[in-house]
N, C-alpha and C positions, 0 to 999 in steps of 0.2 A: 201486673198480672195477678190471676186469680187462684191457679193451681196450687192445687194443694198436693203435699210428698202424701202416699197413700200406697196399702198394696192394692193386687186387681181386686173390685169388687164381684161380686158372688154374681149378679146380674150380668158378667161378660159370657158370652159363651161357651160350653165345656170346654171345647178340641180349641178355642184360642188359648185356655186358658194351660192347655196342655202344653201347645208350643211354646210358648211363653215359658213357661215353669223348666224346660226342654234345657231352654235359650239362658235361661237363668244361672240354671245349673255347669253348661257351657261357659261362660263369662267367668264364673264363680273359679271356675279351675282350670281356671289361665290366669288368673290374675291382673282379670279386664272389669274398667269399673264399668259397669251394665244404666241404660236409661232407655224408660218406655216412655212418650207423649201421647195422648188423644189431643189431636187438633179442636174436635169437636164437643168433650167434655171436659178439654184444659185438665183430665186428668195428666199427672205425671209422678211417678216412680223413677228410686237410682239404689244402686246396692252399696253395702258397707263401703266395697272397693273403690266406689266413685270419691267418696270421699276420704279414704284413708289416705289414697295418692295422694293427696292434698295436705294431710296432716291435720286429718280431723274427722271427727264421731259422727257416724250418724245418727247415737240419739242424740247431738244436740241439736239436730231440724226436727224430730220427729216423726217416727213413722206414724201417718193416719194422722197427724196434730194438724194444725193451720199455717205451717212453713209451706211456702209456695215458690213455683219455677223461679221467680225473681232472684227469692233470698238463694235458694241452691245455685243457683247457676250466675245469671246477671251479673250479680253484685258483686262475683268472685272473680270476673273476667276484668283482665290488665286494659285500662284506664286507655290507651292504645288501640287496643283490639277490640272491643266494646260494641263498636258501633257497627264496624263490618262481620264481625261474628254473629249478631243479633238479625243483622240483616240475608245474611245467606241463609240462617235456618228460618227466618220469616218466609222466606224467597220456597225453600222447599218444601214447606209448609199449604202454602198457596198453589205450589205444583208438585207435588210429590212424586216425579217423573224419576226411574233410574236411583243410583244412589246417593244420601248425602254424602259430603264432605267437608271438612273444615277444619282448620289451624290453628289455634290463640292457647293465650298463656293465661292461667288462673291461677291465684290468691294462695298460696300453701301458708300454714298457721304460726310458722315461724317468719313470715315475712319477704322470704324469695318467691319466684315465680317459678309453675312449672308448663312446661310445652306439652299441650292434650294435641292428641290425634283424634279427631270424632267423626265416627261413620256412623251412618243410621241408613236404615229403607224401610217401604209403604211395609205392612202388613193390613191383606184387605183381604176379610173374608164371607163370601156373600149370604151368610147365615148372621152374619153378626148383627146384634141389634145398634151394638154402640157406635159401630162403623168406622173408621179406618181408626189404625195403631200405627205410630213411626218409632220403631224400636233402634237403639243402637248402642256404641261404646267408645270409654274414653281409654285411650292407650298411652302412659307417658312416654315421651320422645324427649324429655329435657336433653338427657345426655348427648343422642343420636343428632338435636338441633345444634345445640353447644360444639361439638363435634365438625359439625357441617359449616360452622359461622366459623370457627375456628381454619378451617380448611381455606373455604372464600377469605378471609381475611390474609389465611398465607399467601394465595396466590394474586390477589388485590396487591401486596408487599411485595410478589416477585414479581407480575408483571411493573407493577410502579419502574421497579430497578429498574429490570432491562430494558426502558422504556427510557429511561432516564441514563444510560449508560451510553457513549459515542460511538463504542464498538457495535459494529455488528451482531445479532445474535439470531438465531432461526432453528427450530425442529423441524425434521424432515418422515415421513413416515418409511414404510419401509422398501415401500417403490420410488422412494427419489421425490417424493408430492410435499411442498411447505406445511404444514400445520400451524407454524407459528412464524411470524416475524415483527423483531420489536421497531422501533420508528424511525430509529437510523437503516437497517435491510430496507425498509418500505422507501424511503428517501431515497436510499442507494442505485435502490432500481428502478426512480424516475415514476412509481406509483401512488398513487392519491391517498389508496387507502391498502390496509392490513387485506382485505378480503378481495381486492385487483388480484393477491398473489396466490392466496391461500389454492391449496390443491393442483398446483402446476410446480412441473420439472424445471430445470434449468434451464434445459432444450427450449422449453417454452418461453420463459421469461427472456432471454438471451439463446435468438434465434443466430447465432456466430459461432465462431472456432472457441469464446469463452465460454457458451452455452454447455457444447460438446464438451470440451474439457470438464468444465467441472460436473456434470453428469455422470462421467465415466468415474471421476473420483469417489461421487456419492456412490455409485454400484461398489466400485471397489472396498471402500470401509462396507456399506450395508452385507456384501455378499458374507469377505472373509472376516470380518470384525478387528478390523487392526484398524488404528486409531493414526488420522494422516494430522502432521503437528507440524506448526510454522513454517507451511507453505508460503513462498512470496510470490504472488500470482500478478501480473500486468493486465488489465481493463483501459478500456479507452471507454471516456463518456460521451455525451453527445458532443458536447462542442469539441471533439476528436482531442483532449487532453487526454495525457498521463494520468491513470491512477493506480496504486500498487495496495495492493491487500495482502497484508499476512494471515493466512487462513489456515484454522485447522477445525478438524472434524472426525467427532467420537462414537461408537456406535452406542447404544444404549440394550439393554441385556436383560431380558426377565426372568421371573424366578427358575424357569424354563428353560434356562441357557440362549434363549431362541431371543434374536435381533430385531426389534418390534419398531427402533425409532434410533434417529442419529441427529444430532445435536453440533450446531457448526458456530464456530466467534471467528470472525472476520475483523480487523484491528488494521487503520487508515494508517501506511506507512510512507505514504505518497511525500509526505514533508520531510522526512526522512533519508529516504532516497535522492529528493531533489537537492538534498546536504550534500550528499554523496558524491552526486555528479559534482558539485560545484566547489567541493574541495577536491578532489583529484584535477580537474582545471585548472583552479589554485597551485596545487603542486607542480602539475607537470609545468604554469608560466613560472613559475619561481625556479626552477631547474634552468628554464630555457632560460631565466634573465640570469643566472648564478655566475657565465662568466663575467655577462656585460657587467656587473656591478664591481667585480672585483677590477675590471680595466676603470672603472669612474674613480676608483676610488683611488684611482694611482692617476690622477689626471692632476695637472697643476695648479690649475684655479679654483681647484675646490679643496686643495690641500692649503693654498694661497689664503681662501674666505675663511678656511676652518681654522687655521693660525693666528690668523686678525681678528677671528670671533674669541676666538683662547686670550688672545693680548688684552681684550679687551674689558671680557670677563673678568681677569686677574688684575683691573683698574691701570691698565699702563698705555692708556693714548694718551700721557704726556709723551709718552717714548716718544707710541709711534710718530705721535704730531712733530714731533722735536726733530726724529729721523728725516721726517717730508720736507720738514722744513730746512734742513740741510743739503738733503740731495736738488732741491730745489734751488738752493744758493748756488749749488756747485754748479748747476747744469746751466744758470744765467752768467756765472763765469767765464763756462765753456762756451756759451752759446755768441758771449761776447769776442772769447780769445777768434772764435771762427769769423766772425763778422771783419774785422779787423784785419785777418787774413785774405778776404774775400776784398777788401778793401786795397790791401797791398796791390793784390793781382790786377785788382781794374788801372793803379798807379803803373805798371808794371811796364818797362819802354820795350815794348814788345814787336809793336808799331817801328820804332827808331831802327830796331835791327832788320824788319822786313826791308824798311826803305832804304837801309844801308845794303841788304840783298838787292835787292833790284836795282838800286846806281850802281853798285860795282858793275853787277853783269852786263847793262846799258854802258858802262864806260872799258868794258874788260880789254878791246883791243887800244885804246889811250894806253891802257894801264901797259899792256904789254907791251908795247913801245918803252916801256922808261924802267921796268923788272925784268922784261922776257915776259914772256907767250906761256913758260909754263907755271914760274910763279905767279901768274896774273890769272892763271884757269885754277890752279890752287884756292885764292884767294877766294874765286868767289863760290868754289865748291865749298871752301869748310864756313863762307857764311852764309849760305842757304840752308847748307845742312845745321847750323846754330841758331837760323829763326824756322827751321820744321822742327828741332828739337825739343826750343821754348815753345812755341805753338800747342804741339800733341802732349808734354805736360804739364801747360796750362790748360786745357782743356780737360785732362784727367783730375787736376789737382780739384777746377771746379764741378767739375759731376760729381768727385766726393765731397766735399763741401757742401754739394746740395742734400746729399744723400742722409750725410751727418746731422744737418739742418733739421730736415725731416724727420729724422729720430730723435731729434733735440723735441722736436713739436710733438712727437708722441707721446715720448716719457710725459712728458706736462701733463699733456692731456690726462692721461694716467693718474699722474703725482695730483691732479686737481680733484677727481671723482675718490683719491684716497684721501684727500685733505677734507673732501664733502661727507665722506662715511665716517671717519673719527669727529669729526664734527656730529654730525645730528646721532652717534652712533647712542641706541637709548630710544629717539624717537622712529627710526625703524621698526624696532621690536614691539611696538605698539605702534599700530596705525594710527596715523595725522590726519588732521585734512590734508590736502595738497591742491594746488594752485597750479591747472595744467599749464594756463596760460604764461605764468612765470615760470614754469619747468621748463618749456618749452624755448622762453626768449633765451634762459641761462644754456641751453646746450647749443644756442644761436649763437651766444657770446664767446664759447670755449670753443669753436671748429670757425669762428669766422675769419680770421687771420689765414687758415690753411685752407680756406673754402676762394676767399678773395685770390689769393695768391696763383690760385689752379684759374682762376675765371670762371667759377663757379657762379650763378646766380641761384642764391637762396628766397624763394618765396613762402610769405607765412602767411596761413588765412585762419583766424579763429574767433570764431561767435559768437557776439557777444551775448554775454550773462551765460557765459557755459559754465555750470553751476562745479561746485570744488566737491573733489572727492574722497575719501580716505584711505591711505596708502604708506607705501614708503619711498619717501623721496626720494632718497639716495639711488636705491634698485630701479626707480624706476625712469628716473636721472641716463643710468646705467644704461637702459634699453632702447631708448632715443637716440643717445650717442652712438651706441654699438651699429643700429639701420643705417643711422647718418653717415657712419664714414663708410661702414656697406657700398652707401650710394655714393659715397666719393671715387674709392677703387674701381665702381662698375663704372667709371664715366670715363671716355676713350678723351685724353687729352687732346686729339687734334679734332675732334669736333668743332665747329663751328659756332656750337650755341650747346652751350652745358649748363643743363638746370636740374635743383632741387627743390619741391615743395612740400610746403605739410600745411594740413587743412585737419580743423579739429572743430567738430560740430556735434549733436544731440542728435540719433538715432536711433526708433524706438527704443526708449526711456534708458540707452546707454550712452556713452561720451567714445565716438567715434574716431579716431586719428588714423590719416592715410596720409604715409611718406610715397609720395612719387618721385619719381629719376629717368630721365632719360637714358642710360648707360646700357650695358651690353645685352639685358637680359638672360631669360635662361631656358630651356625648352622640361617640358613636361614632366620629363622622367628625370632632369635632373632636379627639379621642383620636390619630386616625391621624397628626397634623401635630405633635405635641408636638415631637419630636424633629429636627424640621427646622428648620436655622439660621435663623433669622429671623422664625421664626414666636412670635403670644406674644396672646394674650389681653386683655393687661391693656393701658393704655393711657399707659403709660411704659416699659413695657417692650422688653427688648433681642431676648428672642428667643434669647438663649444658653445661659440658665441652666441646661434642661433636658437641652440639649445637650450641655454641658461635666458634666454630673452622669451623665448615662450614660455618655460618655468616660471619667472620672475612672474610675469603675465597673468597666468594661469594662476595662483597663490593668489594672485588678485581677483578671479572668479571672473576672468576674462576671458578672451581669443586674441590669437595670435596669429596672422596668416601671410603669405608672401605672395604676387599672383604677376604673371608676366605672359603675353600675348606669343612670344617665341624671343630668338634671340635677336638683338639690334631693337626689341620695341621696348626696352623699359623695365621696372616694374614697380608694382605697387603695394608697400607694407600696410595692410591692416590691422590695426589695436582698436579692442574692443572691451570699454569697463565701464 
């Protein structure tokens, strides 16, 4: 650029030169820095003020010298702002329509920048020779921009937050209408965006009884100005869940006293709540189980396991072994001195004195010919009545006998599953492989004596490569046995045909065993009680068995089931690991 800083020359015309001088004067005593351009003779003029704002002299451009638009202005303008400042007042240069305008930061001599306001408009006067003047003024606004970036930047910071924050957060004007809501409100209420909500009621956004509610609470803080605080409010969302908000809502106050806006944080208590419920269910089933627990705990066999686990700990299954091993000599003792007995009885001339009953009274009137009539009816009353005597108890002596026998074969049974726990006792407590199909033949081994005995046919079906699994032997030993003699007691002795089978095969990717039996079965609703402590059938029974066998089970990350068609059909044990 060519202009040169200059004041007006004497060639411009009076009365412009009037206004100008006016205008001069004006600027001057405001402390506005003042700038006239001619587009058309690139004259251009600025006052002291232009450039003191700045922190600099205007003789050092010169008035009237060969400093020109460039060096004053251009070259002062922030490196930034350069190109678009240059270009708006080219712009209104070439149309000098209405007022100018424009923004940018220029050069101060200590090296900050300051923010100019610049307005300028045409002066066009049709007398003029030199032809149009665009006059105008630089106003500093540092402080008022500073000010303003500073504000933006606060509210850039707060909206960030609440934007960034999971609670709820929303200004309300002072009819109930959104103004604001941050990203969690906008989620909340299933909208896309910030501006779906802005300027609508609740009513509106939640056309339901939660609409209405909370509506009525907005009037209520906006009317009387009392501040509603940790309300816990219930919402249903679309997929008809629970959602619980802790809500409160403050009125806002201006200098005026007067309620301009109300400010609401809603705080997601939903997980919370769902705690709530699910420890009071907690409670109340712990109250409900608080007797049952105190009767387990006075129950025998688990006072039984909890002693044996004690013995055990405290290193003394030589004891117990020692003990089994005693009580086991004794009861082959016993089991012999019976035998023996049972032996006597079959020897027993019991036979001799019937036959000797039956000749006398075949011979009674011989007889009474050669004693009398009435020692001879004597004779063979008291020996009938001495072979019904022997007879009714020999037959008592061996029902007991058998009865004893029986119990002999229990305890064993017993005495062998405790000889198998102190044995592997150790690899229980850490899971083994185990070997069903060897679990299986060994509880074949221990009931087949008393299985044979009843006419029992035991059938065993298992698959081969039925792969081994990790457990404990012992318990689980325990749970076989326990079905098994189940299905021996349900078997009605004068049946015809009495069977037991067990078939163990691979069933999606678990090891399948189903003990079947012919025996008395059971109907429906007694089905349903099986598994409750204390409950039991039989009429010695504990009530445990069945219980501690789906335990046992179940610890294994099993099932356990019993299932029977009605009574007379059977039933069928399912184990499932």
């Amino acid at each position: 650029m060519d202009n040169k800083l200059q004041t007006p020359s004497a060639s411009q015309p009076e009365n412009v030169n009037k206004d100008l001088a006016k205008y001069k004067a004006l600027v001057k005593a405001s402390n506005t820095g003042a700038w006239e351009y001619s587009p058309e003779t690139e004259f251009f003029w600025c006052n002291a003020i232009y450039f003191s704002m700045l922190g600099r002299d205007i003789t050092d451009y010169g008035v009237g010298g060969d400093k020109d638009l460039k060096r004053a202005w251009y070259d002062l303008l922030h490196p930034d702002d350069r190109e678009n400042a240059a270009k708006a007042f080219k712009e209104y240069i070439n149309n000098p329509v209405g007022q100018y305008e424009n923004y940018f930061r220029m050069s101060h001599a200590d090296g900050h920048w300051v923010w100019i306001w610049s307005r300028g408009r045409l002066l066009n006067d049709n007398d003029t020779q030199d032809g149009i003047v665009v006059i105008g003024t630089h106003v500093d606004i540092t402080k008022h921009k500073e000010a303003e970036e500073a504000t933006l930047q606060e509210r850039i910071l707060l909206r960030t937050l609440i934007d960034s924050l999971p609670d709820i957060i929303f200004v309300k004007d002072a009819e109930g209408r959104k103004i604001i809501a941050n990203r969690a409100d906008v989620k909340a209420m299933g909208a896309k965006s910030e501006a779906e909500v802005i300027g609508k009621t609740d009513i509106e956004l939640y056309p339901n009884e939660s609409g209405l509610r909370g509506f009525e609470d907005d009037m209520s803080v906006l009317k009387k100005g009392v501040s509603l605080l940790n309300k816990e409010e219930l919402f249903m969302d679309d997929d008809g869940r629970k959602r619980w908000m802790l809500t409160s809502k403050i009125p806002v106050i201006d200098d005026n006293g007067k309620i301009i806006r109300m400010l609401g944080i809603g705080h997601n208590i939903t997980a919370r709540k769902e705690s709530e419920e699910i420890l009071n269910k907690l409670n109340q089933d712990l109250y409900a189980q608080s007797e049952e627990l105190k009767v387990l705990n006075q129950q025998l066999t688990k006072q039984k396991e909890q002693e044996l686990e004690k013995a055990i700990a405290q290193g003394k299954f030589e004891i117990a072994s020692e003990v089994l091993h005693d009580i086991g000599n004794a009861l082959v003792g016993f089991g012999s001195y019976l035998n023996r007995i049972n032996r006597s009885l079959e020897l027993n001339n019991l036979e001799t004195i019937k036959n000797l009953a039956q000749f006398l009274k075949a011979q009674e009137n011989a007889i009474a010919g050669a004693i009398g009539a009435q020692k001879a009816g004597a004779l063979v009353t008291l020996t009938e009545g001495l072979a019904n005597t022997h007879t009714e108890n020999q037959n008592e002596i061996a029902v007991t006998m058998r009865e004893l026998l029986n119990i002999i074969t229990h305890i064993q049974d017993i005495l062998n599953i405790q000889r198998q726990f102190v044995k592997d006792h150790g690899v229980s407590q850490n899971r083994k492989p185990v070997n069903l199909e060897s679990l299986i033949d060994n509880c074949r081994s221990m009931l087949f004596a008393s299985m044979d005995k009843k006419g029992i046919q035991l059938n065993i079906t298992v698959q081969p490569g039925l792969p081994i699994i990790k457990g404990d032997h012992t318990k689980l030993m325990q749970v076989i046995l326990n079905v098994l003699k189940n299905s021996i007691e349900a078997i009605n002795m004068d049946r015809p045909e009495k069977a037991i089978s067990i078939a163990a095969h691979l069933q999606a990717g678990k090891v399948e065993i189903n003990i079947t039996d012919n025996g008395e079965g059971f109907t429906p609703e007694t089905g349903k009680r099986f598994f409750e402590r204390g409950f039991t059938t039989k009429k010695t029974g504990t009530g445990l068995g069945l219980y501690n066998c789906r335990s046992i089970i179940e610890s294994h990350d099993g099932t356990f089931e019993i299932k029977s068609d009605g009574p007379g059909m059977g039933a069928v044990t399912v184990i499932r690991l």
